[in-house]
N, C-alpha and C positions, 0 to 999 in steps of 0.2 A: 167710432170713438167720438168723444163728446171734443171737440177744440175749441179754445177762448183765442180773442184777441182784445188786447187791454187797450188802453189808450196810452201810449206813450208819455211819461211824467219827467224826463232828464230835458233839463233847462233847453228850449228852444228846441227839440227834437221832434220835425214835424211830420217824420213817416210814417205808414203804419205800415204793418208787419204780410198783409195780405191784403191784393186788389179785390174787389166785387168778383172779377174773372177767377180768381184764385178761388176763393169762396165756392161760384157757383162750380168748379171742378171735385171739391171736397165733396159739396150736399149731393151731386149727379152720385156719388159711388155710395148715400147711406150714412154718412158722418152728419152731425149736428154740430154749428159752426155758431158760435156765441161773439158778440160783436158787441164792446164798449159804444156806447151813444157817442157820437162826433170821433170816434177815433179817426178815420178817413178825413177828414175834413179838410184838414189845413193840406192835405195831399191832392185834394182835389177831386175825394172819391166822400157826395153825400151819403147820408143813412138809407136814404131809398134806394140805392145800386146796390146796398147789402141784404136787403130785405126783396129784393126784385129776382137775387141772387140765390134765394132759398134759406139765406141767415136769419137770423134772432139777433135783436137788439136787445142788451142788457145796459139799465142807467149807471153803475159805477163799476171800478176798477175790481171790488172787494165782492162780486157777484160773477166776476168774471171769474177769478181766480179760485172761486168756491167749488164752481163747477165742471172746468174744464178738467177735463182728464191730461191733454196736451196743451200747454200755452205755446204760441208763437208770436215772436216778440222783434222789435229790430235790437236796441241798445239792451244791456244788461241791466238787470233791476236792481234800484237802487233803495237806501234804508229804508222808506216808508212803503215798499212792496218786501222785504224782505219775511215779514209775519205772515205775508196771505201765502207764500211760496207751501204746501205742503207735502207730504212722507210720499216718496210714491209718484208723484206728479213730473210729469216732462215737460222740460224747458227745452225752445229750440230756439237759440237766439246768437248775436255776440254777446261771448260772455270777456273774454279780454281776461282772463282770471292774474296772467303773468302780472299786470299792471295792478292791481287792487286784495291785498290781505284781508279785509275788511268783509269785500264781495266773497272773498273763496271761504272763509272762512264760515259765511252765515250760508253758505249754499249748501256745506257739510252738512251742518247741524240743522239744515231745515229736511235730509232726510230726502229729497228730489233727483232724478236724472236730470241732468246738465248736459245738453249736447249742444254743442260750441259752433257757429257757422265757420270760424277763421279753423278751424283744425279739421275740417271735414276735406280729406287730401284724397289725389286720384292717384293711380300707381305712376304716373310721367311727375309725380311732386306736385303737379296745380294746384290752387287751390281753388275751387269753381266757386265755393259763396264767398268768398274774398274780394276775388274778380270783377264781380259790376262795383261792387261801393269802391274797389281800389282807383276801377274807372274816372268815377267821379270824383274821389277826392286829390286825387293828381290832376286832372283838368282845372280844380279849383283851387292848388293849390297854388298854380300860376296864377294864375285871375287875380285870386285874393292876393297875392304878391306885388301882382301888379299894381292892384289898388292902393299898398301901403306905401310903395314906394312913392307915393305922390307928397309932393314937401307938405301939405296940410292935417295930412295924417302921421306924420312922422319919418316918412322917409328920406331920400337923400332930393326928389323930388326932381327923378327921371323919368323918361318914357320908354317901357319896354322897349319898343323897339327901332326906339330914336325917330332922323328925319334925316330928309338930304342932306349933308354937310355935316351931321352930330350922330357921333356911333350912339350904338343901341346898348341898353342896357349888359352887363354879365349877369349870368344864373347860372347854378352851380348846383345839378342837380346828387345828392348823391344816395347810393341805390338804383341800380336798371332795371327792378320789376315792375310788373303792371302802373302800381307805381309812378315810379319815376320814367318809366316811358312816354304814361300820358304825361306828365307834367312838361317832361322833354319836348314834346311834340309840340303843344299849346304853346310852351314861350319862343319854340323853332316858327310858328305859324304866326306870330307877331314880330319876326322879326329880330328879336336878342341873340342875343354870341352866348350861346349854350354851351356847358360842360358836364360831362353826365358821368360819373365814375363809379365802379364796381370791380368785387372780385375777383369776379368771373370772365376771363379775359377769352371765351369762346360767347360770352352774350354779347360781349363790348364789340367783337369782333362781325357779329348780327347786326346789330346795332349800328356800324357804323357801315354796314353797306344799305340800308335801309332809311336812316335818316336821310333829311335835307346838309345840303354843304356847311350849313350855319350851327350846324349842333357836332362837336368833337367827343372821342372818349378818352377815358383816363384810366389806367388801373387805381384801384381806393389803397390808399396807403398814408398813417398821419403824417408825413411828411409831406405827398401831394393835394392833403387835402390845405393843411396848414399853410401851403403855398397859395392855394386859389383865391383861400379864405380874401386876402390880404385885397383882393381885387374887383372881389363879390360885390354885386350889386342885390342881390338876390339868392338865399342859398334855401335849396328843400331839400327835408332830410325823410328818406322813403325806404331805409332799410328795415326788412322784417326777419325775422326768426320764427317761421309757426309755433302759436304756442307759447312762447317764452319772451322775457325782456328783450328790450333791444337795445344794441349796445351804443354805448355812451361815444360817438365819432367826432363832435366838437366838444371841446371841453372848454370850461370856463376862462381859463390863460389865454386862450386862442382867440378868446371876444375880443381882449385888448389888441388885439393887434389887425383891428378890423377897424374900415370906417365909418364915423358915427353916422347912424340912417341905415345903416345894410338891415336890410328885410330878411330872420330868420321865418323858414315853416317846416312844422314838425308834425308833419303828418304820421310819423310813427309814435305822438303821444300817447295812441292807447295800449300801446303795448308796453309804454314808459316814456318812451319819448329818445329819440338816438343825438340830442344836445343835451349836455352836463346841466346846463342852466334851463332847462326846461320845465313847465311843472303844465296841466291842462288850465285851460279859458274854455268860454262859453260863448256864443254867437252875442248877449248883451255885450262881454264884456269881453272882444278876442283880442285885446293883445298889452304886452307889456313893455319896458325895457331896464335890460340889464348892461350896463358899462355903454350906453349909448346904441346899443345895438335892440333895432324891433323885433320882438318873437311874439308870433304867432299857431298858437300851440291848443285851438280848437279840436276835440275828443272826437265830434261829430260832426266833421264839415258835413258830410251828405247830407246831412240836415237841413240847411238851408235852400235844397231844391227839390223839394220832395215830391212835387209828382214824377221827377224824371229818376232818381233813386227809388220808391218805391216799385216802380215799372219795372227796373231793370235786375232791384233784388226778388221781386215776385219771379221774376223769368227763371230766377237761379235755384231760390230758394224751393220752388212748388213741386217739382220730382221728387223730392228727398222728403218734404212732407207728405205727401201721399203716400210714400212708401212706410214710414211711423205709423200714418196714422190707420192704413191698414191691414198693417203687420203684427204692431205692437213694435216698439221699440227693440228687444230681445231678442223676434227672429230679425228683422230688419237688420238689426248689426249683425248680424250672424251670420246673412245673408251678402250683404254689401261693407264690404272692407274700406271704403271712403268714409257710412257714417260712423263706422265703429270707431275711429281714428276722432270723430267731431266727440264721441264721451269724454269726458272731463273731470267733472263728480260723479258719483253713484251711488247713491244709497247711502250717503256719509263717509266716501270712500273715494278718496284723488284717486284715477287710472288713468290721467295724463301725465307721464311723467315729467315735461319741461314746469306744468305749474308745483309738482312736487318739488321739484328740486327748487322753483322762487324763493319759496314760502318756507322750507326745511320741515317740510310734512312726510309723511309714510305713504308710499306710491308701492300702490297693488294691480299690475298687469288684468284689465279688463279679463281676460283670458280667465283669472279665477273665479 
């Protein structure tokens, strides 16, 4: 199979899709592996580890995409890649469809297989290419919390996890998956009076013999969230729905009744975002405030450390590409009922049903 990998074009987004190691795994089995000039770069991976690798270097974006039979991609492509997308052609990327009408819409009509890394699910429910970038961006989403709350950047201008004689900061994590575990851990590891709530009162019930003494759980309910709100020094919102929006758990009334500097992070923005008042930022420009309250609602935090996210999504991603690419997508799913779950689009044709039902599109069972 012929694969491309483009160079990443979504504002600030510095991974790329495949290590040199990845590469030189494809060309060992017979694959031709087409490599945007500088794509690796800013990850830390020169042109010469791709070409050392057994790849081909192509100069743009629009030579990539001509030739690949398979593209692999990290973020979903955005307007000025939507024309090169053509009939026929496999996408293996996030695609985030539930969050963007715009995106699903031109993926229909360009006629491509769409397979989704966030909906490629294992029979236990995991989601394995979800998993490392979830890693990282719950580790970062305390970090980066950390950093706002400092009073120069806007916050209330605390120290996570205080000093002798001055409590530590509150964080209020809500969502307990990968998630919200890491993020849990990271501001537990600094120190803060964590609170971590979810539904699932047998994860919570994990959770709380596993944490340190300094991180508590909550069952998630608007009233207990609306309670914590009020005390938040730090709130990240990490609920997912594979597939599909995510729901709305602070809502705009709720700002007011927070204090002005509290640090929102919405790391479920690409799926919509699970704050009322949410919309995405970009690593130039990551954060705003609404009613005195900072929100921080970055599409692509893994972005900003990309030799350590591309590493970790190459580890995840490379099984399930080898198996495309020397299957052919068709037995491949046919074969393994994880990627068949990551199709999306098809051929002009929604067969994930949660972005069917976003969008009020006609949702047809891959099966047909």
């Amino acid at each position: 199979m012929i694969i491309g990998i483009p160079k990443e074009i979504k504002n600030n987004e510095n991974r790329v899709a495949l290590t040199p190691a990845g590469a030189q795994e494809l060309t060992k089995r017979g694959h031709r592996v087409y490599v945007q000039a500088s794509a690796g770069a800013n990850s830390g991976f020169p042109d010469e580890a791709y070409v050392a690798a057994g790849a081909e270097l192509l100069p743009t974006i629009e030579e990539v995409y001509a030739r690949a039979e398979m593209i692999i991609k990290v973020k979903e492509p955005i307007a000025p890649e939507y024309k090169l997308v053509r009939p026929g052609q496999l996408l293996f990327t996030y695609f985030h469809f539930a969050s963007s009408e715009p995106l699903t819409r031109a993926m229909i009509e360009s006629g491509a297989i769409c397979c989704a890394y966030e909906t490629v699910e294992r029979p236990d429910r995991s989601l394995p290419l979800l998993v490392p970038m979830s890693e990282v961006a719950g580790r970062m989403a305390t970090q980066e919390g950390a950093y706002y709350l400092e009073r120069p950047r806007g916050g209330k201008g605390k120290l996570l996890g205080g000093v002798p004689g001055v409590k530590p900061a509150r964080v209020l994590v809500i969502g307990a998956g990968v998630v919200g575990t890491a993020a849990a851990r990271m501001a537990a590891g600094a120190g803060a009076d964590v609170t971590i709530c979810d539904i699932s009162l047998k994860r919570l019930a994990y959770l709380a013999d596993v944490m340190p003494s300094n991180v508590k759980t909550l069952m998630s309910s608007e009233y207990n969230i609306r309670e914590e709100l009020r005390t938040a020094d730090l709130v990240i919102g990490s609920v997912l729905i594979p597939g599909a929006k995510a729901p709305k758990l602070v809502t705009c009334d709720m700002l007011r009744e927070m204090q002005p500097g509290t640090v929102l992070v919405d790391v479920a923005i690409d799926q919509g975002g699970c704050f009322e008042s949410s919309h995405p930022t970009t690593h130039e420009e990551p954060v705003y405030h609404v009613d005195g309250i900072l929100h921080y609602c970055v599409a692509n935090i893994p972005g900003a450390v990309p030799y350590t996210s591309t590493l970790a999504l190459t580890n995840a991603t490379l099984p399930y590409a080898l198996q495309l690419a020397d299957k052919g997508w068709r037995q491949a799913c046919r074969e393994n009922r994880e990627l068949a779950l990551g199709l999306n689009v098809v051929e002009g044709k929604v067969v994930y049903r949660p972005v069917a039902e976003a969008w009020g599109l006609p949702y047809e069972p891959i099966e047909l």
